[in-house]
C-alpha positions as CSV (number, residue, x, y, z in Angstrom):
1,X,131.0,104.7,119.9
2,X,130.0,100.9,120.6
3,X,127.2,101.6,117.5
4,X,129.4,103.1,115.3
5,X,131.8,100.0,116.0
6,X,128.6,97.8,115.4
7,X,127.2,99.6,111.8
8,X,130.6,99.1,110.5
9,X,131.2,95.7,111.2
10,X,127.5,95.4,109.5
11,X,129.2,97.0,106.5
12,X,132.1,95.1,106.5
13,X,130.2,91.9,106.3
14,X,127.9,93.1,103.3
15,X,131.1,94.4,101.3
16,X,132.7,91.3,102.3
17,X,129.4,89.1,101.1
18,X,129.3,91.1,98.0
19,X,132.7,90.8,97.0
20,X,132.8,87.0,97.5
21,X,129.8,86.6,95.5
22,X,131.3,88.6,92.9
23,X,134.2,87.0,93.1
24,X,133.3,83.3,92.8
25,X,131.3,84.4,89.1
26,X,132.2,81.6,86.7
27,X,133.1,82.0,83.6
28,X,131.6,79.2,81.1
29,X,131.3,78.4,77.6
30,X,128.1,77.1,76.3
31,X,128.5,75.0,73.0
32,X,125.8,73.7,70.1
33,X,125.9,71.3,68.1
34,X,126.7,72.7,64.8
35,X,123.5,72.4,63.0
36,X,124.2,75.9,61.4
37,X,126.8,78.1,60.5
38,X,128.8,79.6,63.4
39,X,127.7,83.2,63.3
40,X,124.1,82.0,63.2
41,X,124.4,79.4,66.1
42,X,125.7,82.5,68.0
43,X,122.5,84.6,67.2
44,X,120.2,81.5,67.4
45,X,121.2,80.7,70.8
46,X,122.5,84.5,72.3
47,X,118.9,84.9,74.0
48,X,119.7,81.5,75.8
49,X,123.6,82.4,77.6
50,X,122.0,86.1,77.9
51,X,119.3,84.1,79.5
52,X,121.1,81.6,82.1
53,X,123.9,85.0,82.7
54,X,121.0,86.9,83.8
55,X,119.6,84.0,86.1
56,X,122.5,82.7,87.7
57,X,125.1,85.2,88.2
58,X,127.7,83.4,85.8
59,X,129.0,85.0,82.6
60,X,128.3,82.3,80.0
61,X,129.5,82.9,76.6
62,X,128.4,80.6,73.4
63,X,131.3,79.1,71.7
64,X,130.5,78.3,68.1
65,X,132.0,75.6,65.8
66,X,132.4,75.6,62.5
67,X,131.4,71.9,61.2
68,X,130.8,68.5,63.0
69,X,134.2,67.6,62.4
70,X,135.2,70.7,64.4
71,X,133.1,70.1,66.8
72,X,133.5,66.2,67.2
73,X,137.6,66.8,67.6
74,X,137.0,69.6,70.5
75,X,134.3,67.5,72.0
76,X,137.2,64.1,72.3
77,X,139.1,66.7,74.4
78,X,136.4,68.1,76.0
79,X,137.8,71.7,74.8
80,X,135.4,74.5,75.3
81,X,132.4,71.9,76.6
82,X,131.4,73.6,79.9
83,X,127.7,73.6,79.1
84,X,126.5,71.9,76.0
85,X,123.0,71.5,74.2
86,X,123.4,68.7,71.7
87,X,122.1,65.5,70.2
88,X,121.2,62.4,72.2
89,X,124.3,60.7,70.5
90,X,127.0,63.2,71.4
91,X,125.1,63.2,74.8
92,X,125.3,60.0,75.5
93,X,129.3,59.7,74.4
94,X,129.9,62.5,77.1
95,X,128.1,60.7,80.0
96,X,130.1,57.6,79.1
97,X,133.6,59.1,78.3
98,X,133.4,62.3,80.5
99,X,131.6,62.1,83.0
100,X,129.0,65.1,82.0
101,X,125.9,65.8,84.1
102,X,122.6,66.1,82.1
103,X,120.8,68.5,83.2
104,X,117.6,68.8,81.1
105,X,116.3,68.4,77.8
106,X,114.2,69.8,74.9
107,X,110.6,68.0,75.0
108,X,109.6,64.6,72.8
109,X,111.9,63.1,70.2
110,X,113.5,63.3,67.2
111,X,113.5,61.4,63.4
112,X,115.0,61.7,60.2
113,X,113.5,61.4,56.7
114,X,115.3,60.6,53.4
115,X,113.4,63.1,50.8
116,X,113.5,63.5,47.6
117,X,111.1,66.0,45.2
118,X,108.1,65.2,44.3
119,X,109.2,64.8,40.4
120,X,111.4,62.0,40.9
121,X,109.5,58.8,41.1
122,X,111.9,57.1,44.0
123,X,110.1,54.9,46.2
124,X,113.4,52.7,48.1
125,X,116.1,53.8,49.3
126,X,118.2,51.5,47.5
127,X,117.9,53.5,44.3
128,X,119.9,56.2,45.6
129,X,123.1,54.5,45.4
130,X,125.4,56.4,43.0
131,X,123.0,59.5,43.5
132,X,123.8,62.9,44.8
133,X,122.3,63.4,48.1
134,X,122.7,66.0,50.9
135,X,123.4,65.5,54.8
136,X,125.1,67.2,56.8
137,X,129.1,66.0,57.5
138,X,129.3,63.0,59.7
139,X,129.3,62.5,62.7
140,X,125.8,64.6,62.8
141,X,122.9,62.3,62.8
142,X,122.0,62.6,59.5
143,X,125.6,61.9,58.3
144,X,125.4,58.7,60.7
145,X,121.9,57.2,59.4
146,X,123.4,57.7,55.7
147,X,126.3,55.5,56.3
148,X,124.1,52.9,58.5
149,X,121.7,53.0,55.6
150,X,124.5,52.2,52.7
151,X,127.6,49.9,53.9
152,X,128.4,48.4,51.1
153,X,130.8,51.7,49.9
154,X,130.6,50.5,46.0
155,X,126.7,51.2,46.2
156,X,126.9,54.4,48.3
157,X,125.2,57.6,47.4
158,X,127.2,60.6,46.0
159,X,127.5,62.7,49.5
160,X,126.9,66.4,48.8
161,X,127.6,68.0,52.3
162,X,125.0,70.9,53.1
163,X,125.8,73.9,55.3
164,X,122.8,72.9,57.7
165,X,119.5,70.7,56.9
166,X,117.5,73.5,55.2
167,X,120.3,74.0,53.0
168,X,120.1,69.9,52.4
169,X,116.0,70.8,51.8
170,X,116.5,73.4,49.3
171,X,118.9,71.4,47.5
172,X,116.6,69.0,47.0
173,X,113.6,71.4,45.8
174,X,116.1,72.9,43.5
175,X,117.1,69.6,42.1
176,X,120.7,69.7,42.7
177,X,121.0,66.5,44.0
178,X,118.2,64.0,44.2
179,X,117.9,63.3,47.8
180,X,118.8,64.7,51.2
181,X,118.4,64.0,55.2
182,X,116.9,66.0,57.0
183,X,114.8,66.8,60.2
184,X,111.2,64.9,60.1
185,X,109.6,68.1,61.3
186,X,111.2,70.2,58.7
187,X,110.1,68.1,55.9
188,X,106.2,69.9,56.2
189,X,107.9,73.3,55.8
190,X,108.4,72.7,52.3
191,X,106.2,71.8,49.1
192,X,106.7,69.3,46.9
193,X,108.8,66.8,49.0
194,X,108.6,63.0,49.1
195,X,109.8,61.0,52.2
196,X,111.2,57.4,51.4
197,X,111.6,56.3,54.8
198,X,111.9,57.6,58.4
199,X,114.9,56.9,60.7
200,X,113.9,55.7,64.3
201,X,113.4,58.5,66.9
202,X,115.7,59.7,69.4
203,X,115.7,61.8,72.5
204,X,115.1,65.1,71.5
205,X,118.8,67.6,72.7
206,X,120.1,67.8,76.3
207,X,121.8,70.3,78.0
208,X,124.3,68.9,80.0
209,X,127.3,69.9,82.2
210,X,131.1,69.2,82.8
211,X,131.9,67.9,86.1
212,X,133.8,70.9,86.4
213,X,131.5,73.1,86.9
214,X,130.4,73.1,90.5
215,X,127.0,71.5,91.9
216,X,125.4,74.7,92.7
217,X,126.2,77.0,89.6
218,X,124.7,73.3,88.1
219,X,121.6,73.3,89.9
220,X,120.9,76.7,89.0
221,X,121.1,76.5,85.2
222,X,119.1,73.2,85.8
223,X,116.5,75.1,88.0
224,X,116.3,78.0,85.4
225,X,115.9,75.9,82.6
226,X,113.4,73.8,83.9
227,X,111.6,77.0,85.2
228,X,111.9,79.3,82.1
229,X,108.5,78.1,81.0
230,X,106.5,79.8,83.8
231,X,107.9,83.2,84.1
232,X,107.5,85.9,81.6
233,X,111.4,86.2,81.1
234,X,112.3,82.2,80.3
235,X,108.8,82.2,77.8
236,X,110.3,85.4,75.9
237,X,113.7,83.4,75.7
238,X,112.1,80.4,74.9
239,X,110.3,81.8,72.4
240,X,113.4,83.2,70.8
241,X,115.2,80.0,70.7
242,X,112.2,78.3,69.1
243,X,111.8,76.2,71.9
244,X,109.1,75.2,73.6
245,X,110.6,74.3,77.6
246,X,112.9,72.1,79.1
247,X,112.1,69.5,81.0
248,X,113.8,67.5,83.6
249,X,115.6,64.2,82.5
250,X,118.8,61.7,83.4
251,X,121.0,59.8,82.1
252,X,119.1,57.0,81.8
253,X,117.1,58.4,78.8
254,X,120.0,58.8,76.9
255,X,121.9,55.4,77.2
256,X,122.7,53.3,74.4
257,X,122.9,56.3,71.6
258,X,126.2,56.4,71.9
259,X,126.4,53.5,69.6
260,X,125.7,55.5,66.6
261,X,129.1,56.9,66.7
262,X,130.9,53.7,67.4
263,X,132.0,53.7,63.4
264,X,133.2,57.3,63.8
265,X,137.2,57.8,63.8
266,X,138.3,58.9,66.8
267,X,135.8,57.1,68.7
């Protein structure tokens, strides 16, 4: 009788374990900067919440944003920001104003190059005042640098905005406007381009947390993105996302970019 009354006390404390680990599963939404359309950023990035689900027993669901306008008046009200992977800028604004945790980052950095084709004999930026160019909608980087590069606003560019920044390339190649922004790496993907000048680099995207979400369901995302590199699951995901790792990072490396979005409204 004394066993029996022993086995199913065992029991009751693995039901009771299971039940509270089920029970303390998080919900979270994981948001991207909007760099494409909405139903692509969801498919881009799927592999990496499917990922970080599998690995630490939260259900993390991507929540997409349809432009950088969109996504800059969420991100003021931290609305829908439990995990974010975004540009050193926006990161930087979030540690400052909210309080967000970064947890790690893409490697290396990032630039931008003004382009234009190869047929048009442009050599200073200068000469593209009054010209159609592409970027993407401030307050994206490339938006940002555009308006940093021309303040006087009777010499400014003619702003065509582009879905995302190989829409701004193939604009460009198809000689529907004269220039764009775009991505320094994405300007070899493409014949017949021209780069006038190259923006200084930044700190390649973070992903970072609200200080919502609790330390431990934060150290294991952060463990299993830093780790994804080694195991045969995290490569597969890695290689999905076009990624090469993560690798581990503060807030330190990200201080001062804030300051790109100082001319932004709302800021």
């Amino acid at each position: 009788m004394r066993s029996f009354k022993v086995n199913l006390f065992i029991a009751f404390l693995a039901f009771s374990a299971s039940y509270a680990s089920t029970s303390q599963a998080l919900e979270l939404t994981l948001s991207i900067q909007p760099i494409l359309p909405k139903k692509e950023i969801i498919k881009a990035y799927q592999p990496l919440a499917d990922y970080l689900s599998s690995k630490t027993g939260h259900n993390i669901k991507i929540k997409a944003h349809s432009n950088f306008l969109a996504y800059w008046s969420d991100l003021r009200r931290s609305k829908g920001f439990d995990l974010v992977l975004d540009a050193a800028h926006f990161t930087d604004y979030r540690i400052l104003k909210k309080k967000y945790i970064v947890l790690a980052k893409i490697p290396d950095t990032v630039s931008f190059s003004v382009v234009t084709h190869e047929d048009n004999l442009i050599f200073d930026i200068e000469e593209l005042a009054l010209k159609k160019m592409a970027t993407m909608v401030s307050p994206s980087v490339g938006g940002i640098r555009i308006q940093n590069y021309f303040t006087n606003p009777m010499s400014q560019p003619k702003i065509i905005y582009a879905k995302n920044s190989n829409d701004a390339a193939q604009m460009v190649i198809d000689k529907k406007v004269i220039a764009s922004i775009i991505p320094t790496a994405l300007v070899s993907r493409y014949e017949g381009l021209n780069t006038i000048t190259t923006t200084t680099s930044l700190p390649h995207m973070a992903f970072s947390a609200s200080p919502k979400v609790p330390a431990d369901a934060r150290n294991k995302i952060k463990q299993a993105l830093i780790r994804a590199k080694d195991t045969a699951e995290g490569q597969a995901m890695l290689a999905k996302i076009n990624f090469p790792s993560f690798e581990p990072t503060n807030a330190k490396t990200y201080k001062g970019f804030a300051s790109l979005l100082e001319t932004t409204l709302g800021y």
